[in-house]
N, C-alpha and C positions, 0 to 999 in steps of 0.2 A: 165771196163770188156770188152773183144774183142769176139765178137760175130765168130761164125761158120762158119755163111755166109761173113764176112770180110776177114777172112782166106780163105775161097772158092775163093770168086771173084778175089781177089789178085795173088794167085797161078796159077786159070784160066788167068786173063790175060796176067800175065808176059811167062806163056807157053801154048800157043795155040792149042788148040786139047788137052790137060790134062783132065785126068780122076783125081777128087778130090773126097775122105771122109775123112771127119773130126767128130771127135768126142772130145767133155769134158769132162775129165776122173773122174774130182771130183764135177762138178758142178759147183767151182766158179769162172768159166771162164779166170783161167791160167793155166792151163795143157791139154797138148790137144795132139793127137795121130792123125797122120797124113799120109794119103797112097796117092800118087801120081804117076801114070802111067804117062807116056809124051814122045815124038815123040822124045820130046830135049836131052832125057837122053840119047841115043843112042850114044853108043863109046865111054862113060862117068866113070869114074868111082863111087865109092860110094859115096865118098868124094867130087868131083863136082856136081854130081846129086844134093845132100844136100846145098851145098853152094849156087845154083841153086833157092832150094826152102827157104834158109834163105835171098837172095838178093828180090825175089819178096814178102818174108814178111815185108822185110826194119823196119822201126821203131815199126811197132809191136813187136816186137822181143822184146822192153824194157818192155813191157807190159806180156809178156809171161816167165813164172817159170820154164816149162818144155814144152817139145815138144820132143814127141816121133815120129821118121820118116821114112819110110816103102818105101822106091822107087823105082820105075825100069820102064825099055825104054816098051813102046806099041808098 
């Protein structure tokens, strides 16, 4: 099961100064709804914002069902 805070940390460190909430939509720790503000999105489109926050999930990603994702530049 991949914890809240493992999606937090990850996203924080891969973009620096990121505002992260995360939430578990069903409970059982594979679907998760994802908002991300960050400094890096800027000049970015929607589609790299995203690819962004699927590179600093890395292998979590196999562990995760769904992931609903909310982005944009601060």
């Amino acid at each position: 099961m991949v914890s809240l805070e493992e999606i937090r940390r990850r996203i924080e460190t891969a973009l620096p100064g990121a505002r992260v909430e995360v939430a578990d939509t069903t409970g059982a720790g594979d679907h998760f709804e994802v908002q991300v503000a960050a400094p890096a999105f800027a000049g970015k489109g929607l589609v790299e914002q995203h690819q962004l926050v699927y590179g600093a999930l890395g292998t979590l990603m196999h562990e995760i069902h769904a992931l609903s994702l909310r982005t944009s530049a601060s």
